[in-house]
C-alpha positions as CSV (number, residue, x, y, z in Angstrom):
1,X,-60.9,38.9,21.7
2,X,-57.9,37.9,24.1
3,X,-57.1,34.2,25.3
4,X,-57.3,33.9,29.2
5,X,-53.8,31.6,30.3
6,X,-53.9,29.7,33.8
7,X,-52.0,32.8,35.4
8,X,-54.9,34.8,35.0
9,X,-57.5,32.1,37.0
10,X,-57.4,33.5,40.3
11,X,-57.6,30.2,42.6
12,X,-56.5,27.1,41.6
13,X,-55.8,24.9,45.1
14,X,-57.8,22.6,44.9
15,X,-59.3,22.8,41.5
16,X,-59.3,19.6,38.9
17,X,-57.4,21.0,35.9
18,X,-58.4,19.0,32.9
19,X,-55.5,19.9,31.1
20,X,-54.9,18.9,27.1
21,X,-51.9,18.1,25.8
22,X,-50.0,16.9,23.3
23,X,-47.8,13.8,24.1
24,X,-48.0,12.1,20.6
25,X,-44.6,11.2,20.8
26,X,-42.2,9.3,18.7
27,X,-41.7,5.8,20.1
28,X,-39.0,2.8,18.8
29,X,-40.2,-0.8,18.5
30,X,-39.7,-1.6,21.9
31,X,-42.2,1.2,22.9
32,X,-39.4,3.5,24.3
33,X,-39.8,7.5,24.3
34,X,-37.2,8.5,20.9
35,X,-37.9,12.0,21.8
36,X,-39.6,13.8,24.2
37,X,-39.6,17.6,23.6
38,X,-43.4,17.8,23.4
39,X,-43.4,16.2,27.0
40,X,-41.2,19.0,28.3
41,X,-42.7,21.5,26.5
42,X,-45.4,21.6,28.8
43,X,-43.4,21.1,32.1
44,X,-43.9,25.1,33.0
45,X,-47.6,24.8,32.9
46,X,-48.0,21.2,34.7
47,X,-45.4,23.0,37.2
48,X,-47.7,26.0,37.5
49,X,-50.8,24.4,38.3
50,X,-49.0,21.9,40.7
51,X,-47.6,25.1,42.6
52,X,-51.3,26.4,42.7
53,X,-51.7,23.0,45.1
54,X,-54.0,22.0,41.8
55,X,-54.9,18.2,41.2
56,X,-54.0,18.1,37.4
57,X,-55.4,15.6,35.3
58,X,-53.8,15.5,31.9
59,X,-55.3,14.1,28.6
60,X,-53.5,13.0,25.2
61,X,-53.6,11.3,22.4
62,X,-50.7,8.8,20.8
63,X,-50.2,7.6,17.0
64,X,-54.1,6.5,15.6
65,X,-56.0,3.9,17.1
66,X,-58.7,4.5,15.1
67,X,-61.5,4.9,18.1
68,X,-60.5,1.4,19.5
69,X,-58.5,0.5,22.3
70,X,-54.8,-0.4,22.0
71,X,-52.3,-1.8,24.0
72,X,-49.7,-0.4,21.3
73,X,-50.8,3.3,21.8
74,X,-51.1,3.5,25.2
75,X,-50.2,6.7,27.3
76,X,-48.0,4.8,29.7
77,X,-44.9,5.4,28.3
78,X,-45.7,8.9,28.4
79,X,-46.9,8.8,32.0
80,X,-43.5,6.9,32.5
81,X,-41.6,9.8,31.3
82,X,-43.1,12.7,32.8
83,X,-43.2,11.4,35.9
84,X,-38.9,11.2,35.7
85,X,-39.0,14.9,34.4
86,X,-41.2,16.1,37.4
87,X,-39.4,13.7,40.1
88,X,-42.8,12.3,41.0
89,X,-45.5,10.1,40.8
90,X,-47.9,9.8,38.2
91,X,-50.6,7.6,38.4
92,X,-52.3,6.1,34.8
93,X,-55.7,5.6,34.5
94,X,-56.9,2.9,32.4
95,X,-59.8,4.6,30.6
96,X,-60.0,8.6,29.8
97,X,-63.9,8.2,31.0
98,X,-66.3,6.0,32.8
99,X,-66.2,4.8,36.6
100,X,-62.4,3.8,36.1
101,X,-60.9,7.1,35.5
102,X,-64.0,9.0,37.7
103,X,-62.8,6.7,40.9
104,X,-59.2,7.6,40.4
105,X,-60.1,11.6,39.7
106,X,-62.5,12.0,43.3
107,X,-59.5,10.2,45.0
108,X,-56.8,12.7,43.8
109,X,-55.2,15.2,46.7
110,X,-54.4,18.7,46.1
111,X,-50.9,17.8,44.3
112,X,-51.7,14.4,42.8
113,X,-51.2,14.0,38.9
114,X,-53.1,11.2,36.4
115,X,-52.8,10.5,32.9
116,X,-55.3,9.3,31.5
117,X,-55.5,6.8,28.8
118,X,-55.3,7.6,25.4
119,X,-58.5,10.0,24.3
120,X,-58.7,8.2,20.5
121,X,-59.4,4.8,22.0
122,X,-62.8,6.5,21.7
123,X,-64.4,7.2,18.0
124,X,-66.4,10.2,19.9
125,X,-62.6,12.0,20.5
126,X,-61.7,12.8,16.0
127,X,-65.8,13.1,16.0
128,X,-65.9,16.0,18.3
129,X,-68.8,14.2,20.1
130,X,-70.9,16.0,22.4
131,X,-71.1,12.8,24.9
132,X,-67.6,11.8,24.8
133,X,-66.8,15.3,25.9
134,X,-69.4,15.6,28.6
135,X,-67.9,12.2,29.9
136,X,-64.3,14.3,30.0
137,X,-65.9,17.5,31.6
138,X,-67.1,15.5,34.5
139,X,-63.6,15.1,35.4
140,X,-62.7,18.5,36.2
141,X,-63.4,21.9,37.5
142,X,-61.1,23.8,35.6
143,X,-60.0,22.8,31.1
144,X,-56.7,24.5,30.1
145,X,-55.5,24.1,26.8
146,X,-51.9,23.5,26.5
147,X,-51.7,21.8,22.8
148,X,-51.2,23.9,20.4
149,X,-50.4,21.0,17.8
150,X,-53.8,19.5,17.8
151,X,-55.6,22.5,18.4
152,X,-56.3,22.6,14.4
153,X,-58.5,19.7,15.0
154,X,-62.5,20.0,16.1
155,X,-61.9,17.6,18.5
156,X,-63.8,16.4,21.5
157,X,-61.4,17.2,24.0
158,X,-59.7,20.6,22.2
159,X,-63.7,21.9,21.0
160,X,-66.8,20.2,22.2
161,X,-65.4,20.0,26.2
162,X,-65.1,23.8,26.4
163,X,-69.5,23.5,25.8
164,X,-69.7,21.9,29.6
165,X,-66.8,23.7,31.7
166,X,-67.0,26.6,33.3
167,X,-63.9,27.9,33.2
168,X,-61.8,27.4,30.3
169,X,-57.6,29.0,30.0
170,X,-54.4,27.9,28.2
171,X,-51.4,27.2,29.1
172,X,-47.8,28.1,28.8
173,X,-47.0,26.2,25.9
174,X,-50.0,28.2,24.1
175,X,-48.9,31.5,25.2
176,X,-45.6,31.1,23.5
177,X,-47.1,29.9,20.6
178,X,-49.2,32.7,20.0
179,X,-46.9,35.4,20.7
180,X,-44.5,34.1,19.0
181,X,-47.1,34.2,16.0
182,X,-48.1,37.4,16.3
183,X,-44.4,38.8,16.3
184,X,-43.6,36.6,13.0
185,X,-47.5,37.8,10.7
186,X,-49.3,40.5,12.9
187,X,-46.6,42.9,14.3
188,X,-43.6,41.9,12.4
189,X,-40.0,43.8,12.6
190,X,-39.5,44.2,8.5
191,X,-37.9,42.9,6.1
192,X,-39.7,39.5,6.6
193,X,-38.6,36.9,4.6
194,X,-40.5,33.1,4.7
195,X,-38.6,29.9,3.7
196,X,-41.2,27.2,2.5
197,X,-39.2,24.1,2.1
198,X,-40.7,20.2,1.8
199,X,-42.1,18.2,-1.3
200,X,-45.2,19.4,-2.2
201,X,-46.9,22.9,-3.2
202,X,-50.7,21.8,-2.9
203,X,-50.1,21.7,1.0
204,X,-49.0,25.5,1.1
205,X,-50.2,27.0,-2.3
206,X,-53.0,29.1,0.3
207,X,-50.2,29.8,2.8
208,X,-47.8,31.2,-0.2
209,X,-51.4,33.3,-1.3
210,X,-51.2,34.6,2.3
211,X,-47.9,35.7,3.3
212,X,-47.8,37.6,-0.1
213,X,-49.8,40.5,1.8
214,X,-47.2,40.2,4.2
215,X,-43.2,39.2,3.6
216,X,-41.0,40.9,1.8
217,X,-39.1,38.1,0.6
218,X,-40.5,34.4,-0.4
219,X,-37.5,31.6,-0.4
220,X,-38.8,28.6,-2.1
221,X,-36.9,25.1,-1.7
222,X,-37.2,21.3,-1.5
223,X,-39.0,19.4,-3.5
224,X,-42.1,21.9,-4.1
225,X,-39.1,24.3,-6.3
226,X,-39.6,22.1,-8.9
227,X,-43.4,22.7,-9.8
228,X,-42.2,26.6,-9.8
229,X,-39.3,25.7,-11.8
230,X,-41.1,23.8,-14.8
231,X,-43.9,26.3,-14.9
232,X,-41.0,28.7,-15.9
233,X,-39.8,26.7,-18.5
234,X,-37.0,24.6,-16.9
235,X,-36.3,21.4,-17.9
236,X,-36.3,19.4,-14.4
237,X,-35.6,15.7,-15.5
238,X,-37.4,13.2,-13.5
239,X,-37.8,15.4,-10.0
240,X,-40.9,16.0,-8.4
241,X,-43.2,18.1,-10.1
242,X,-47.4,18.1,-9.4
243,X,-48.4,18.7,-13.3
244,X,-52.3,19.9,-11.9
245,X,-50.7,22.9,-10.1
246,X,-48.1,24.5,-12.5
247,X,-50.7,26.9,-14.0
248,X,-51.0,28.0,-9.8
249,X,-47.5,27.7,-9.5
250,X,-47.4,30.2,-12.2
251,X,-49.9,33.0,-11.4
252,X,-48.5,32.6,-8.0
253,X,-45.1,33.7,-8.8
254,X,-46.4,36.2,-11.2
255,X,-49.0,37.3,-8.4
256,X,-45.2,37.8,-6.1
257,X,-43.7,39.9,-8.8
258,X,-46.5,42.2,-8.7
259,X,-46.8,43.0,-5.3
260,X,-42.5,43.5,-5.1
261,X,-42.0,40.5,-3.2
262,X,-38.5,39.1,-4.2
263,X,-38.8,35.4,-4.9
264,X,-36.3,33.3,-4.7
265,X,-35.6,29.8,-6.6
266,X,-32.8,27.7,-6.6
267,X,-30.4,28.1,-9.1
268,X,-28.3,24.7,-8.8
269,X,-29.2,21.4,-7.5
270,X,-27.7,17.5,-6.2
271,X,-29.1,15.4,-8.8
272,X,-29.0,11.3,-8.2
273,X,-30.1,8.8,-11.3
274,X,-32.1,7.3,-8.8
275,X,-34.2,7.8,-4.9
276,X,-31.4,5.9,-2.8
277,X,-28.7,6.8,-0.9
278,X,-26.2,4.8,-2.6
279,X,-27.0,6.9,-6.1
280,X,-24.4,8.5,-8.3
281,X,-24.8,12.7,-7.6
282,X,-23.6,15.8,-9.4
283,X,-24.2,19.0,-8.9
284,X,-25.8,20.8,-11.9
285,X,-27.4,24.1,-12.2
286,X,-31.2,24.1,-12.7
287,X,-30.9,24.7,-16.5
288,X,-28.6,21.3,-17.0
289,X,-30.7,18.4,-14.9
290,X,-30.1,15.2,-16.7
291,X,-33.7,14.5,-18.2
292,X,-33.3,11.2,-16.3
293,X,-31.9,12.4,-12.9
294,X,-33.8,13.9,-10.0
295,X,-33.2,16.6,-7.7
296,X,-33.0,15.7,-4.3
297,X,-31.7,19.2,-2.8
298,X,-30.3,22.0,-3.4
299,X,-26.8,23.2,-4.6
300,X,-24.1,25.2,-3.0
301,X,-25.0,28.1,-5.3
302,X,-28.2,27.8,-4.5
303,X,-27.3,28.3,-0.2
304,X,-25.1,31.3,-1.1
305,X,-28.6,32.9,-2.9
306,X,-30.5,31.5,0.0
307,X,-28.0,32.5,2.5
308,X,-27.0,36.3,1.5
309,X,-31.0,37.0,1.1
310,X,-31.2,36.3,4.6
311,X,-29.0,38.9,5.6
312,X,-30.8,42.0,6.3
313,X,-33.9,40.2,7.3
314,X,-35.4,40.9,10.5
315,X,-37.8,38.3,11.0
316,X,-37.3,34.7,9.5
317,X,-40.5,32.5,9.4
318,X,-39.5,28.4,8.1
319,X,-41.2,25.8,7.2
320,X,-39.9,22.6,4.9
321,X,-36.5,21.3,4.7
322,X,-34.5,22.4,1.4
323,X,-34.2,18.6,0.0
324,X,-34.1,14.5,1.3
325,X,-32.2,15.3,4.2
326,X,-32.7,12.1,6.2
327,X,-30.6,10.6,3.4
328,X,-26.7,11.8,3.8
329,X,-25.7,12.7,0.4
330,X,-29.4,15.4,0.2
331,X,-28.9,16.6,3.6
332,X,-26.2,19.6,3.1
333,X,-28.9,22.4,1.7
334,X,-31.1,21.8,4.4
335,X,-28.3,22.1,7.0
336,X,-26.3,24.8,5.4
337,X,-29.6,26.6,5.4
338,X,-30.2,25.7,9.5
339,X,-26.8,27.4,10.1
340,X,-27.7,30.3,8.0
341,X,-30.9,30.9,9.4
342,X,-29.4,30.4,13.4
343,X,-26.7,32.4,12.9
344,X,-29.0,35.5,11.3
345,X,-29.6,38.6,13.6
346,X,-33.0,37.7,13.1
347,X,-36.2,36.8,15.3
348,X,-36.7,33.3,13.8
349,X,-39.3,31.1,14.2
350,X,-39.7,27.4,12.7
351,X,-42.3,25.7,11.5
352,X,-42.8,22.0,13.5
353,X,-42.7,18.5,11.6
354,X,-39.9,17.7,9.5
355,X,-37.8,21.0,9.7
356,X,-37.8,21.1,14.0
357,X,-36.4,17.4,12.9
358,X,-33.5,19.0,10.7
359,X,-32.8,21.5,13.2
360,X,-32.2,19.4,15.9
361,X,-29.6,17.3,13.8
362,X,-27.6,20.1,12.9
363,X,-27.2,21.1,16.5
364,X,-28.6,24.9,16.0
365,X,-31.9,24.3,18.1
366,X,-30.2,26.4,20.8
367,X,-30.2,29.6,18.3
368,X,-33.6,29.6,17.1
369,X,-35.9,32.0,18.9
370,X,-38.8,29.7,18.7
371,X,-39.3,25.8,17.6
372,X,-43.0,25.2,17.2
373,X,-44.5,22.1,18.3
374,X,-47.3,22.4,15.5
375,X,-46.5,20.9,12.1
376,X,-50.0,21.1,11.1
377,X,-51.3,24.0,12.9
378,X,-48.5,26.4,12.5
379,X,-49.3,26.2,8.8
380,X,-52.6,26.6,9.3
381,X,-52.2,30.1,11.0
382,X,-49.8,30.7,8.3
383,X,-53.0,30.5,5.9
384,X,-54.8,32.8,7.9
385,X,-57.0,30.4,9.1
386,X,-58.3,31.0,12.8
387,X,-57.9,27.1,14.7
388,X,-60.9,25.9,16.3
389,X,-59.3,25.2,19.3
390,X,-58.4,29.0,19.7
391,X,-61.7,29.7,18.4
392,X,-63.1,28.3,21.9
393,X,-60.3,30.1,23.7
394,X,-61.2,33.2,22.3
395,X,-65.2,32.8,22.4
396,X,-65.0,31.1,26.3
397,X,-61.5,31.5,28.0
398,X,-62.2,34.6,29.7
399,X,-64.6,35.6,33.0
């Protein structure tokens, strides 16, 4: 089945466009906006609909309120933000349902945008409530999908709500995401190589069974190496290691070798004698770590391996950074590996969550094809799995 996107709803003036997105931002201790690339990540599609002469009523969540109401997650300074980026007005509701938001919704003109208030101040939202989500659908005409980072979740407002609107699209954001996806694990330009970085293999041990039917290369770093590396035999000191999974860890690679995908481990580490950035670090190869010394990243060896495998790849699929790059002294794998992977003649596309972080630090964002803004869901689909909230778009988004 094919997802309908709000280009293909033939008359939208007029229309209430529930749209979902996702505005969970990062916020500072004052309550200010740190970052706000998920905000204009959906500019194109609130854009869109507000070019249709739409009224656009847009839904989020921030942080976790736990279903209770919250002065500290409040959408606000969301609405704050987006209404700078669009040079207008946004007006915030104080509830997402009820005679509040409804009073503010029949007032809107053909133009006129509202946030409404955080969806999680209600337990009915993470419970995928069929009430709650009635109470949302009476809002609108029209639901669009634009978050592709929550749409993992069977939510009210990403599942149930599509059960009581007619029409049901998604937007921009989504479209990008999922052809972007399909380019990088169903129609892929070979050889495709995937970089799994991060600490630990038990989240990605089924995405690592998956892309074995697919890559031709399998780069393995951060701190999730080390369970590979001490199921082989290596002596890795005091680094991170999850004891249940080396067996896994072990028939995995084994499972690699036997279909020809080329695996790829590091081959030198930075080792510290302790987890602080004011540690003494060396630089040993894997078969030398201290026995009480941790790894923290990987070593200059180990980019050249990383670096010269990524060479005649076509497509590059990344997820994890390479070591403890928000400390200085573990940082240099991770960004050696951002430059080697922007600077590739390759279509590449990076997982969200911590490696869009390291991306954005080393100033390469610019030459990455696509930036996802799931961390969660992007590995998901890397699993195989198929996300409820394109389950609905599939099942209902079309006439």
């Amino acid at each position: 089945m094919t997802i309908r996107y709000i280009d293909e709803i033939k008359d939208l003036s007029g229309k209430r466009i529930f749209l979902r997105v996702d505005f969970n931002v990062p916020l500072d201790a004052n309550g200010n906006i740190t970052d706000d690339t998920r905000i204009r990540a959906v500019l194109p599609t609130i854009n869109y609909a507000l070019d249709c002469n739409a009224k656009v009523i847009i839904a989020s969540h921030l942080g976790r309120p736990k279903g209770e109401k919250n002065p500290k997650f409040s959408m606000a300074p969301a609405a704050i933000r987006l209404s700078r980026l669009l040079d207008k007005e946004i007006t915030m509701a104080p509830d997402c349902i009820g005679n509040p938001a409804k009073k503010l919704v029949d007032a809107m003109k053909p133009g006129d945008v509202i946030m409404l208030e955080n969806l999680r101040f209600y337990p009915g939202e993470e419970k995928n409530d069929a009430e709650f989500a009635r109470s949302l659908a009476e809002l609108c005409d029209i639901y669009v999908n634009d978050a592709f980072a929550v749409s993992h979740r069977a939510h009210a407002s990403v599942e149930a709500i599509t059960n009581f609107v007619p029409t049901i699209a998604a937007g921009f954001l989504m479209k990008n995401e999922m052809s972007f996806f399909e380019k990088a694990m169903q129609n892929p330009v070979h050889p495709l190589v995937a970089i799994l970085g991060g600490s630990k293999v038990s989240g990605k041990i089924e995405v690592i069974d998956n892309l074995l039917n697919k890559v031709d290369k399998l780069i393995i770093g951060g701190g999730m190496a080390f369970t590979f590396l001490k199921a082989l035999g290596y002596g890795i000191g005091k680094s991170l290691v999850e004891e249940p999974l080396l067996e896994t860890a072990l028939n995995t690679y084994n499972k690699a070798r036997e279909k020809g995908v080329k695996i790829y481990l590091p081959v030198d580490c930075v080792v510290a004698d302790r987890f602080d950035p004011a540690a003494e670090i060396k630089i040993t190869p894997i078969q030398e770590i201290p026995n009480d010394w941790m790894a923290l990243d990987i070593g200059p060896a180990t980019v050249t391996l990383f670096s010269e495998a990524l060479q005649n790849c076509k497509t590059i699929i990344w997820n994890g950074p390479m070591g403890v790059f928000e400390m200085d002294a573990f940082s240099r794998g991770t960004f050696a590996m951002v430059s080697a992977v922007a600077n590739s003649y390759a279509l590449t596309i990076v997982g969200g969550g911590d490696t869009d972080v390291a991306v954005h630090r080393a100033g390469e964002f610019a030459k990455i094809s696509y930036i996802s803004t799931g961390g969660g869901a992007f590995l998901e689909l890397l699993e195989g799995k198929i996300l409820p909230g394109i389950r609905v778009l599939e099942e209902k988004g079309h006439a």
